[in-house]
N, C-alpha and C positions, 0 to 999 in steps of 0.2 A: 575141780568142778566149781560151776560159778553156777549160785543160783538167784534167779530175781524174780519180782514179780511185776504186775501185767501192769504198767504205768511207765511211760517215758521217765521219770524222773528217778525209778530203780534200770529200767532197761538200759537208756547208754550209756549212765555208767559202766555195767553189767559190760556192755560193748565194747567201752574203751580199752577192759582190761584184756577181753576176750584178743582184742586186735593185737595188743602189747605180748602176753604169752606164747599167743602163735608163730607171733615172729622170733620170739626166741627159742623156737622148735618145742615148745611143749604141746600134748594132747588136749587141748579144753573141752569141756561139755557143758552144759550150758541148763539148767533145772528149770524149768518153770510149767505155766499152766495156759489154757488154750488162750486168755486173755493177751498173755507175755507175747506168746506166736507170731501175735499180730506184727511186733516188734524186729523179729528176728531176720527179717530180710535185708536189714542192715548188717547184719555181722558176718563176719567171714564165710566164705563155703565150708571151710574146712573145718567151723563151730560143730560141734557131735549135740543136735538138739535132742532131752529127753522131756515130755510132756508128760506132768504128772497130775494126779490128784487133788484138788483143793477148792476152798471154797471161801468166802469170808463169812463175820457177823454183821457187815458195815452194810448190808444190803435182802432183801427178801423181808418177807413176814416170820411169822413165825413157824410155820411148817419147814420155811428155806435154810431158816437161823439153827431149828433142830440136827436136819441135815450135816450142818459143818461140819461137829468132831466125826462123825464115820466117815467122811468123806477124806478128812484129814488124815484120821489112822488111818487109812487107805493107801494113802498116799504114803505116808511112814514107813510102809509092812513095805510098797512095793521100791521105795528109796534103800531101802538096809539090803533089799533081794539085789539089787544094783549096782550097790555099792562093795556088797562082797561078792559078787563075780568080776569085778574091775573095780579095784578097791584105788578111789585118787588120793594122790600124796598131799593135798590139800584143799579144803572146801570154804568155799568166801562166800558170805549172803549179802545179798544188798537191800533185805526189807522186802515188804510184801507178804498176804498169806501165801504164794505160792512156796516163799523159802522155807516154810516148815518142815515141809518133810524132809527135803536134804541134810537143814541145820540139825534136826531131830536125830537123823539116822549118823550124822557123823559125830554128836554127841555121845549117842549109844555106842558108836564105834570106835572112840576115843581117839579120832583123827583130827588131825592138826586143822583150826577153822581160827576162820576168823568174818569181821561182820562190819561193814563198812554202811557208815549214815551218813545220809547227804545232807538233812537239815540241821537246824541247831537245837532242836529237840528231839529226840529217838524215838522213832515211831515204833506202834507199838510190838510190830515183830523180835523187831532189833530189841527194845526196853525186856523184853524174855528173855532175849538170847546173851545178851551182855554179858551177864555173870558166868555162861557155859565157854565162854569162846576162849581164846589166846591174845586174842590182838581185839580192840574196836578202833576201826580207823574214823577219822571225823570229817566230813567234807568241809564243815563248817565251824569258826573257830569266834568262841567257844562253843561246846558243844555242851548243853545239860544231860549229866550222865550219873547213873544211879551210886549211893555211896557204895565206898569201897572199888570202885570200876576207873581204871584211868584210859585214857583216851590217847590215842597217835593223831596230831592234826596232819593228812596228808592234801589238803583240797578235794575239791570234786572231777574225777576224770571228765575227761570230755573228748569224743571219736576223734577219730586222725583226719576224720575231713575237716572238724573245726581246729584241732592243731595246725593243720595245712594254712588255717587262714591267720598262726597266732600274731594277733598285732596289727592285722593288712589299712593298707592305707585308708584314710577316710576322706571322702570326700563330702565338704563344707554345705550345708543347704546354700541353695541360690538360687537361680531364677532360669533355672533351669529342670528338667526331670528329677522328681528327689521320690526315692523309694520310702514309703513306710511300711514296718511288719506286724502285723498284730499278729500276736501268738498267746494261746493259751492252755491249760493241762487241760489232757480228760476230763478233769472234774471244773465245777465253776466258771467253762468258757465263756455262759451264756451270759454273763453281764457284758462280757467286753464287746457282744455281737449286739447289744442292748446299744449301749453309750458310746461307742467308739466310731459308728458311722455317723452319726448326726453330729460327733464333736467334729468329723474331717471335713463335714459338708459348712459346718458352719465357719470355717477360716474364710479370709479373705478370699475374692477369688482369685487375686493378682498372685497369691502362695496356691491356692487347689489347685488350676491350672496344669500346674506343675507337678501335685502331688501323683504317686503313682502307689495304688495301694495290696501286700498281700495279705491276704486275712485269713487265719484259719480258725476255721466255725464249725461246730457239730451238724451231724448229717443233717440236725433237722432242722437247724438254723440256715444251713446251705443256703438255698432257694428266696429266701426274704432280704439276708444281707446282699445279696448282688445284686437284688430288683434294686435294694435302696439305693445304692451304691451306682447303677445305672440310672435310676430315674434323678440323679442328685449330677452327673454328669460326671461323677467319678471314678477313673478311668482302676478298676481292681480285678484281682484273681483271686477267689475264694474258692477254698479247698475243705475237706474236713481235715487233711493231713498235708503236708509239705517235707517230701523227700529229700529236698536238696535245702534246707533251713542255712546249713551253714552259708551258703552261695547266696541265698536272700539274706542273712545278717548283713554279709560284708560288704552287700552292696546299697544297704542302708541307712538314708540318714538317719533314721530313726526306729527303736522296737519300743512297743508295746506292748507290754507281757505281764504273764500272772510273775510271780517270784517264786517261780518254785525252784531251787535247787539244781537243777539240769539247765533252765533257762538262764538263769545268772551264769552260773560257769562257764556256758558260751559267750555271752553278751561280754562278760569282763577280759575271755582271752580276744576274743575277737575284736574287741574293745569299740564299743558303738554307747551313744545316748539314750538311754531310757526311760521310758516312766511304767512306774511298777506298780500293780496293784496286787498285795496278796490279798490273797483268797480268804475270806473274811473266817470262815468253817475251819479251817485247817487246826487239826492239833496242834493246841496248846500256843496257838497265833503263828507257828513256825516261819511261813511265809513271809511276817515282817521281818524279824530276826534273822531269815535268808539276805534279804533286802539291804541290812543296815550298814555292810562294807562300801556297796555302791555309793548310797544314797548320804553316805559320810566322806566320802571320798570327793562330790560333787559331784559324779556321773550319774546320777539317775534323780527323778524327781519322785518322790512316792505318792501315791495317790490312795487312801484308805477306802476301801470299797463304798464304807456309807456314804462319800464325800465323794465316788466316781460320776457326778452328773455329766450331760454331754456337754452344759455350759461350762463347768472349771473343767475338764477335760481339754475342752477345745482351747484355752486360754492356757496353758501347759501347754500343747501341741503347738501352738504358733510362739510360745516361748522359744523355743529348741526352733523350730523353723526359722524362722523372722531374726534368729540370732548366730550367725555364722562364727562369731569367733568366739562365742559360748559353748555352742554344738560342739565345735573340737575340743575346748577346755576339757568338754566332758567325755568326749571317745578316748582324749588321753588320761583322763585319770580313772576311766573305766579297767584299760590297761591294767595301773598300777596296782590294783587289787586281785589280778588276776593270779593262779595257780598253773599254770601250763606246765608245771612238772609234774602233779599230782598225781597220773599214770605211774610215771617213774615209781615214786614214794610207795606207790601201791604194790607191783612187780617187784620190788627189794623187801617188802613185809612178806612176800608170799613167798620168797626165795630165802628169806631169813627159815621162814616155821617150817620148808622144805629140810632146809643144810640142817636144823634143828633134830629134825625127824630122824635125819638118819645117820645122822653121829647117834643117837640113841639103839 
């Protein structure tokens, strides 16, 4: 049983692994809550979805905030109902409130779990669950992790469509069509839909020309970045969401993205130029400390959100543009930092606390 919650940055992981176990004939199920859902259209058919109860405290007033824990036990009573009529031989969370009640009910149940973190600080599902689990796997290395608690660094998975692309060729800016992507989490998009058109519009135009741009913007940003983006002559696709992300990387000269954990791990195997901006709110800064393999490696330029204006944005941006035999310095050392076995690593911990199980 895999369970995650409703954020791309717990769900493809979540996916990765879902793809990897299936193919090795096991049953997977998949925990989450209506949020996650949204998510699940990427993973297998043969993925067994269970939609469960939950809720956060990161959101609502206070009537909403009251709400949580019963909603949560909720969720618990009906995880353990679940779990002992189709008892799995092992249950992995990947953060989120929706893993609570899985992680809950397979603690009560004293089944083999384990709890994989994508940043390099443990969010705060996982920061609970650490001490109860078997295994914490770490996407990110190092990982701050509570005492007494050690850590498996195995990287962050990443879907078989971005495996498909690991490493794929890049092609140099020039003067010719050059793709750029802006991407950004659920949360925080709205600065990059802020600063990120007026930095592309203000390049040269002998580079805009050329620029071709995909942007993905919250539903209610939609409608304002493509006016701009049209009435600036620049030729883009904005989306709230983008299906096929890995087919836009690797066909880019360039991403622009928050840092969060799922985004890096593509960007490194796929291995393209970036400039990163985490997310200024994130626990505990995490998002920079996702960042810092890149952006020490020379692949990635960082950009700290107070310092995202669309002037030093745009001046970045025609860095990486206007510089072809930089651009690839840095798709190839984007590369080098990359985990593309990380799946693997993952699938061998879960097949370890399986063989584990059941010599006992």
């Amino acid at each position: 049983m895999i369970a995650a919650g409703g954020t791309g940055g717990h769900m493809f992981p979540a996916q990765a692994l879902a793809e990897a176990m299936l193919h090795r004939g096991w049953r997977v199920k998949l925990s989450t809550d209506a949020r996650g859902a949204r998510y699940t259209k990427g993973f297998p058919h043969s993925t067994e979805i269970e939609e469960v109860s939950s809720a956060t405290f990161a959101r609502g007033g206070a009537l909403a905030k009251a709400a949580v824990p019963p909603r949560l036990a909720a969720g618990v009573v009906s995880a353990l109902w679940r779990m002992w009529r189709d008892r799995p031989a092992v249950v992995v969370g990947f953060g989120g409130y929706p893993t609570i009640p899985a992680m809950s009910a397979a603690w009560l149940m004293k089944l083999p779990r384990m709890i994989h973190e994508q940043n390099g600080v443990l969010g705060r599902v996982n920061e609970v669950f650490a001490p109860k689990v078997d295994v914490v796997a770490c996407g990110t290395w190092p990982t701050a992790l509570p005492e007494g608690v050690e850590g498996v660094h195995t990287g962050n998975p990443v879907r078989a469509a971005v495996l498909e692309r690991d490493g794929a060729g890049y092609i140099q800016p020039g003067d010719y069509p050059m793709e750029v992507l802006v991407i950004g989490g659920s949360q925080g998009a709205r600065i990059l839909s802020d600063v990120v058109p007026p930095a592309i519009a203000s390049l040269p135009l002998g580079i805009l020309r050329n620029v071709r741009v995909s942007h993905q913007a919250r539903d209610e940003d939609q409608e304002r970045v493509a006016e701009f983006y049209r009435e600036n002559g620049v030729q883009a696709d904005v989306q709230p969401f983008f299906h096929d992300i890995p087919r836009r990387m690797s066909e880019a000269q360039l991403v622009i993205s928050r840092s969060g954990a799922s985004s890096v791990a593509d960007i490194s195997v796929i291995g393209r130029p970036s400039i990163l901006i985490p997310f200024a709110a994130a626990a505990a800064d995490h998002q920079t400390a996702n960042a810092r393999g890149l952006v020490e490696a020379g692949a990635a330029i960082l950009v700290p959100e107070s310092k995202a204006t669309p002037e030093a944005l745009g001046e970045q941006i025609l860095t990486v543009l206007d510089n072809p035999d930089g651009a690839m310095q840095m798709a190839i050392a984007a590369h080098t930092v990359a985990r593309p076995d990380a799946t693997e690593n993952l699938v061998e911990l879960v097949q370890q606390l399986a063989d584990k199980e059941q010599e006992q």
